[in-house]
N, C-alpha and C positions, 0 to 999 in steps of 0.2 A: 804284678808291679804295683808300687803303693800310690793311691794319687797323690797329691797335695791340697790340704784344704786352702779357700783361697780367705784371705787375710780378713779381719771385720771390717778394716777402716777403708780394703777398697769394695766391698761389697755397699758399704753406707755411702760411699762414695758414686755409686753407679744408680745407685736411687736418686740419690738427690737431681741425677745427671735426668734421668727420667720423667724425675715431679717437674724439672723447670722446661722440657719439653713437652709437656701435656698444658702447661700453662701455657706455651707460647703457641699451642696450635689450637686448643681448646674454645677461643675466641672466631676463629676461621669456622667452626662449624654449630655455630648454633645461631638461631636467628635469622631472619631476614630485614639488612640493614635498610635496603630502599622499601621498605613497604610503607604505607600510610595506615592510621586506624581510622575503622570505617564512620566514627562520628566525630573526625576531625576533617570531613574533607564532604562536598557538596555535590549532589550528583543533577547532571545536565538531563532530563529527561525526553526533551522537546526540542528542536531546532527551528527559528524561521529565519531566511535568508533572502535579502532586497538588495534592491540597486539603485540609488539616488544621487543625484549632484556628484556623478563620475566617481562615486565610490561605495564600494559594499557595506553594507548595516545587517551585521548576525544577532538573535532576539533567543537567549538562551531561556529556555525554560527551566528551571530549578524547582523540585517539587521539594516536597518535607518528607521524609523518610518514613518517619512515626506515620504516618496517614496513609503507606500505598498500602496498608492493611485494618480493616476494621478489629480495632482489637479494646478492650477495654480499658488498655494501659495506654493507649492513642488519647483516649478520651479521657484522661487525668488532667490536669494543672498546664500542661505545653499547650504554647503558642495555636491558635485554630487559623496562622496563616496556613495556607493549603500550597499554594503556588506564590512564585518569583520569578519574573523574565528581565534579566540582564544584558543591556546591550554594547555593541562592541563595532566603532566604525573604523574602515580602512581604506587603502585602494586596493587592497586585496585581500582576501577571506582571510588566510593566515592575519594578517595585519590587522582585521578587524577582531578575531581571536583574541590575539594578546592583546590590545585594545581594552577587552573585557575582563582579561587576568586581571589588568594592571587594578580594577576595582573592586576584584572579588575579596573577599575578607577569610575564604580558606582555599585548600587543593581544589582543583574543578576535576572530577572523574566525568570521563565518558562512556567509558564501558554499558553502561544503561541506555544509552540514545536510543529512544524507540521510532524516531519519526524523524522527518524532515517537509520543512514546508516552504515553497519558492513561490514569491511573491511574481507577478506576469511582469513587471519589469524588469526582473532578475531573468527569467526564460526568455525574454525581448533583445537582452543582451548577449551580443556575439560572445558565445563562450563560456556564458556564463552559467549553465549550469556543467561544462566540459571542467571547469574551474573549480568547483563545488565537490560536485564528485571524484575529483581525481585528489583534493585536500582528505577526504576522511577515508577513502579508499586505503591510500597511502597511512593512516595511522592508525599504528598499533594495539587500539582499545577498544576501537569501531568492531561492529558485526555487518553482516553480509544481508542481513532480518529487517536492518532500516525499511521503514514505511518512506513510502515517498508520495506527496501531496503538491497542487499548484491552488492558488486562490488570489484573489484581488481586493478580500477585506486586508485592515490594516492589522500584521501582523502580533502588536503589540494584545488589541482587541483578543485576536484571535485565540493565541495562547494562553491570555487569562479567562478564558471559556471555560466551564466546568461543569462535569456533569452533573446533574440533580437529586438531591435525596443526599445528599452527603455522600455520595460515592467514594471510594478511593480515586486521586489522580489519574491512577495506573489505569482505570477504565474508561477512559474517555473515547471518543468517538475516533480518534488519530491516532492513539495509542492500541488500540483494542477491535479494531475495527470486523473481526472475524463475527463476533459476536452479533452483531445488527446483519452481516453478509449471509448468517445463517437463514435468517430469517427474511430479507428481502436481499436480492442478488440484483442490486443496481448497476453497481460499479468494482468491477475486482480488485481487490487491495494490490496492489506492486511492491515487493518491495527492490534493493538497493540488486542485489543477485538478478532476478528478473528483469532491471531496467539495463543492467549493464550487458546481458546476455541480448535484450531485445535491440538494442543499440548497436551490436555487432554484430548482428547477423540480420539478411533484409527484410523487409525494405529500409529498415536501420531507423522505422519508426516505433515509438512507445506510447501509448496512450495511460495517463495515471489520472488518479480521482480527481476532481477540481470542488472545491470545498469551500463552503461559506456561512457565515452566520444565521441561522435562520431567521427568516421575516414573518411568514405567516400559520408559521407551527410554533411560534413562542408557547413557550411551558409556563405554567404558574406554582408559584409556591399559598400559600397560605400569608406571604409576607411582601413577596414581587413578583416580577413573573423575570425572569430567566432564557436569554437567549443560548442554543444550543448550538453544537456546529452540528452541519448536514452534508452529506455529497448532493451537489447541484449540477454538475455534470464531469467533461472530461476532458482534459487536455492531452494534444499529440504534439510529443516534442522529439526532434532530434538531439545528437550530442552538441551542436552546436547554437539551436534559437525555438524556441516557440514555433511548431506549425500553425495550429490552428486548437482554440475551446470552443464547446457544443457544450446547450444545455440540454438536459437528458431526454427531453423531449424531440430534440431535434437528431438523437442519434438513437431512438427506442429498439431499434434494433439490434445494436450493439450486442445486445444482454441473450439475445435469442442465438448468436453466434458464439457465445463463452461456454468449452467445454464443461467449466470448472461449476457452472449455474447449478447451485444449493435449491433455493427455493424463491420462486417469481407469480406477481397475481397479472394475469390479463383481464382487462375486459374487454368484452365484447362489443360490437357496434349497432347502428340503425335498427331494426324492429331487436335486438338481441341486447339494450344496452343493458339490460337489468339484470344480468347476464354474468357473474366474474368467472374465471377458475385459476385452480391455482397449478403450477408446473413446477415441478420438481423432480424431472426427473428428460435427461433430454442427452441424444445421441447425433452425432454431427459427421456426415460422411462427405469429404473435399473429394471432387476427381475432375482431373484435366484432360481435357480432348483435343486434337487442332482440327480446326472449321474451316475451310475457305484460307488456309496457310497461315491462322491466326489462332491464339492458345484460347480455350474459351473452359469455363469451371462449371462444372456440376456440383450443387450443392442440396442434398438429401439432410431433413431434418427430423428426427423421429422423436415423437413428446408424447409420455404420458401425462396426462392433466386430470382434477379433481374436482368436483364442482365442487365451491364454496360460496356462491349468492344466487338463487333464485328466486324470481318473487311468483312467475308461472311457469305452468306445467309448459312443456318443450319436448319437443322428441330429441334423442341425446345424439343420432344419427345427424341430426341438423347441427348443434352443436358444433360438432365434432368439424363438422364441412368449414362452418363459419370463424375456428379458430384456425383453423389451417390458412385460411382467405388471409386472416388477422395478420398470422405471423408473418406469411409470405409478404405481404405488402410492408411491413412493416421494415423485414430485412433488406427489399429491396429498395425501398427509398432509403433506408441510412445508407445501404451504397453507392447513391446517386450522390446525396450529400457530399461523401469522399471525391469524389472523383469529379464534382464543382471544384473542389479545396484542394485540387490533387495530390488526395491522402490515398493508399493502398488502405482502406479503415480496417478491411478484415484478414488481413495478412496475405494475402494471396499469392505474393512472390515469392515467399516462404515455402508457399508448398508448390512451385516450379521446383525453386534451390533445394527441396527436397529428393521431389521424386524426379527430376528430368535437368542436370544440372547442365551436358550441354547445349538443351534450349535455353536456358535460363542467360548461360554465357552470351549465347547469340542475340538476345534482342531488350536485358538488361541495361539500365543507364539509370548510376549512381543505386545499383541494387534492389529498383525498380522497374516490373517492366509495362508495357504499357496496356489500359487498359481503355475500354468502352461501357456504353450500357447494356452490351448484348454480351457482354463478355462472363454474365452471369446467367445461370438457369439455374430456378431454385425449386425444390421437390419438396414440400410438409405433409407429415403423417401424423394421427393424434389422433386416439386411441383414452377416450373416457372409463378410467377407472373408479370403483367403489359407486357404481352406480345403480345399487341395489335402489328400491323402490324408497327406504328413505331417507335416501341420497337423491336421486333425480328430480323427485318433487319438491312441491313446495314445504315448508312445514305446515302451514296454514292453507287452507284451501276453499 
């Protein structure tokens, strides 16, 4: 059977039918209409967040883009502002947000937020950091990585802190804080994950850095001298107020009870002060007993340490005795501390709600249970390594 060809004018006709459907969809797929380009739009890098005269004050850090990299094109003809902090007041954090839109001069991106930092007025206030966190939680750009910080300088101060040496922004002591943690293990970085996890589960208390200008470690330039920020100790807060801040002295034990402990210097005391070594290295074993119809912890500390100051010869067996003394005393006043402030400081109900949930049921109140000063017995082992001969000695003798 013969086919039939089909006619030019409708075959030309069915093109054109095609060209003006490729046009009318072709616009649907290319492109992203909402996006913004990245140097038309300001990135927030910092947060600090206050409470005054019954209303919230958010202090936006805005860094300079060109500068969070040392690069040689940084250091062409642009601007050497480094930092910008924008503020923003409301009766409520949203409120104070837009607030700070209404002055900004481009998009604000927050996707970058590396930190957050609450003024003790803000933590003093019912809710107020419940209010705080359940705002950036809730939006879309935030990460889970947020640093979290409390302090009592003035925020503004604070923010325009900068590290020394020209540093990038990006490494600043709030932004970056792993890097000093490596090296001295004072106070654990928390971030937004960690506080929200620690907050919901008991004692439903969280302890974060508390952080301040330095006074008496001012840095010098060649030109001024330069105040740094520091960890000066640490605040315990619940989701709804401020418990209690200790400065690091007053909770030196803390740090002896952090699995996470990188690397810490002790030193030693009375005829031993001349004495450091350094720990880096430490194993932490919790266990619960009941005594007399009441829960009581065993806590076992196992540290390898390293000498690093001697000025005399020492037998390293003494040593060894007199760091254990060290620790143990040390972990067991920052316990006594807590339980003046009646804070759980070292987690303890946690590890009930762990391993024995229903005692925990039975003699908990508000996710804490109760505790004394016998309610701890604490075990140290420490065990001096690299104690070869010119190691233990002095160098000079």
């Amino acid at each position: 059977m013969k086919q039939t060809k089909e006619a030019p004018h409708e075959s030309f006709k069915k093109k054109i039918i095609f060209f003006l459907i490729f046009l009318l969809i072709n616009p649907t797929l290319t492109g992203c209409w909402d996006t913004n380009e990245p140097e038309r739009m300001v990135y927030v890098h910092g947060l600090g967040v206050d409470y005054e005269d019954d209303k919230y004050n958010v202090y936006l850090q805005i860094v300079n883009p060109s500068l969070l990299a040392k690069s040689e094109a940084a250091a062409g003809g642009e601007t050497d502002t480094k930092v910008v902090v924008g503020r923003g007041t409301g009766e409520t954090i949203n409120e104070a947000i837009y607030d700070a839109y209404r002055s900004s001069q481009r998009h604000i991106f927050w996707g970058h937020l590396s930190f957050i930092v609450f003024s003790e007025k803000l933590l003093k206030k019912k809710d107020g950091l419940k209010a705080t966190v359940d705002m950036f939680d809730r939006y879309r750009e935030t990460r889970y990585r947020i640093l979290m910080y409390s302090t009592k300088e003035p925020l503004f101060q604070l923010l325009t802190a900068l590290p020394p040496l020209e540093m990038s922004t990006a490494l600043s002591r709030l932004s970056d804080p792993k890097a000093t943690y490596r090296q001295s293990s004072l106070i654990r970085p928390i971030s937004l994950r960690e506080l929200l996890i620690g907050l919901n589960e008991p004692p439903h208390v969280v302890a974060i850095p508390y952080v301040g200008l330095s006074q008496n470690h001012t840095w010098e330039t060649d030109k001024k001298q330069i105040k740094t920020i520091e960890v000066i100790g640490v605040s315990f807060i619940t989701d709804s107020a401020l418990k209690e801040t200790f400065t690091i002295e007053e909770v030196e034990g803390l740090k002896w009870m952090n699995e996470d402990l990188i690397r810490e210097d002790l030193r030693l005391r009375n005829d031993l002060s001349n004495i450091n070594v350094i720990i880096d290295n430490i194993r932490i074993k919790k266990q619960l007993f009941i005594k007399n119809e009441k829960i009581h912890f065993k806590i076992t500390i196992e540290v390898l340490a390293k000498l690093r100051e001697i000025v005399q010869k020492e037998r390293l067996n003494k040593i060894e005795r007199e760091t254990e003394k060290l620790l143990k005393s040390q972990i067991h006043q920052t316990f006594l501390t807590g339980l003046k402030n009646n804070l759980d400081i070292y987690r303890l109900s946690e590890v009930v709600y762990r391993k024995d949930i229903k005692e925990w049921q039975a003699i908990e109140h508000n996710g804490k249970i109760p505790l004394t000063e016998d309610s701890l017995e604490i075990f140290t082992h420490v065990k001096l390594i690299n104690g070869e001969k010119q190691r233990r000695n002095p160098t000079l003798e």
